[in-house]
N, C-alpha and C positions, 0 to 999 in steps of 0.2 A: 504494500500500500504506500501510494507518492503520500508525504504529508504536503497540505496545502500553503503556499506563501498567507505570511500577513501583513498588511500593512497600517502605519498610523499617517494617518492623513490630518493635516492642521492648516485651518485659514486663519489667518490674524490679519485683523483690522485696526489702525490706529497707530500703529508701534510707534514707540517714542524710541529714536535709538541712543542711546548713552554708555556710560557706562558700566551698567546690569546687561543688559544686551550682550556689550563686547565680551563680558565674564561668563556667559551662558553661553556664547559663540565657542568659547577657547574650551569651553569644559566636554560639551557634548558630545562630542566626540565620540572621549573614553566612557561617557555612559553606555554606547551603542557597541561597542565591541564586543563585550561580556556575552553579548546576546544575537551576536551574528546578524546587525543592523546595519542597514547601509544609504544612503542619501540618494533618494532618486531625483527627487526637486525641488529646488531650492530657491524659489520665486526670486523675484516676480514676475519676471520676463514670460509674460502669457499673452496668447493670441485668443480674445475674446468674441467667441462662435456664435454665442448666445448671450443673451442678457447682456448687466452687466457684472463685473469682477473689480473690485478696490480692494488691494489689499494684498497678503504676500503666500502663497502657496507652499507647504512642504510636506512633500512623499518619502517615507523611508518607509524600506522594504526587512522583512524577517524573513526566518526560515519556517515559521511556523506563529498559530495565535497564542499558544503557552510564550516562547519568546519575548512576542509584541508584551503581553502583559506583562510579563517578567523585566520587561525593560523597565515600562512606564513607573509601574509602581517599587522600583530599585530605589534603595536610600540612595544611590546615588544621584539616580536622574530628579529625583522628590527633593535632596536638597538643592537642585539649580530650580526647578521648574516655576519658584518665583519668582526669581529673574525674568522671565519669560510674562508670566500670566502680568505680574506688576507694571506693564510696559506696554499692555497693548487693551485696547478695548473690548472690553471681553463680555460685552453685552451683542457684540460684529465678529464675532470670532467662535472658531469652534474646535476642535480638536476627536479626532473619531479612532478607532480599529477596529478593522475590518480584516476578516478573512478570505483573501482570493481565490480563483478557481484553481480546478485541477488543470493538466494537460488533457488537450482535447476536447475543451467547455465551450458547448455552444450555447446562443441566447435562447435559440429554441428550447433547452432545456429546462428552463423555467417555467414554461407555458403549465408543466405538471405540477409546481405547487397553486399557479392558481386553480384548475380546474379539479382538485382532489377534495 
């Protein structure tokens, strides 16, 4: 059995950059190692398809959602993560994980949880 990628996905709206910012930037890093994390995107440089988008995107990817959690809630990432949250608007902002598909996932195959 493939385990399935996870990812935490974050929009921040607002950011004030200073600082807390820069000490959150240098530290994160080494929180994401421990747990086989890695940076897919790192706003804001977005081509806006639909609606609109203000504000800065970031994708980092796991090997798994044990992982992603494992990361998040790490004394290590928990003691930056108010650098972060203190800094940005967080009433415009939101931070998720999500667990992605396997190999070989089509959209079609969704159509089965609604129709069951």
């Amino acid at each position: 059995m493939t385990t399935k990628p996870a990812y935490a996905v974050a929009w921040m709206n607002g950011m004030n950059v200073n600082d807390d910012i820069v000490e959150y930037l240098r530290r994160v890093d080494a929180t994401l190692a421990p747990f086989h994390g890695e940076i897919l995107i790192h706003g804001p440089e977005l081509v806006v398809a639909e609606g609109t988008a203000e504000g800065m995107l970031v994708v980092l990817r796991f090997p798994s959602t044990e992982a992603a959690q494992g990361w998040y809630t790490s004394p290590a990432y928990q003691e930056i993560l108010p650098l972060r949250l203190n800094n940005i608007d967080q009433e415009r902002s939101f931070a998720v994980l999500a667990e992605g598909v396997g190999p070989g996932y089509s959209a079609s195959q969704k159509i089965a949880e609604f129709t069951s």
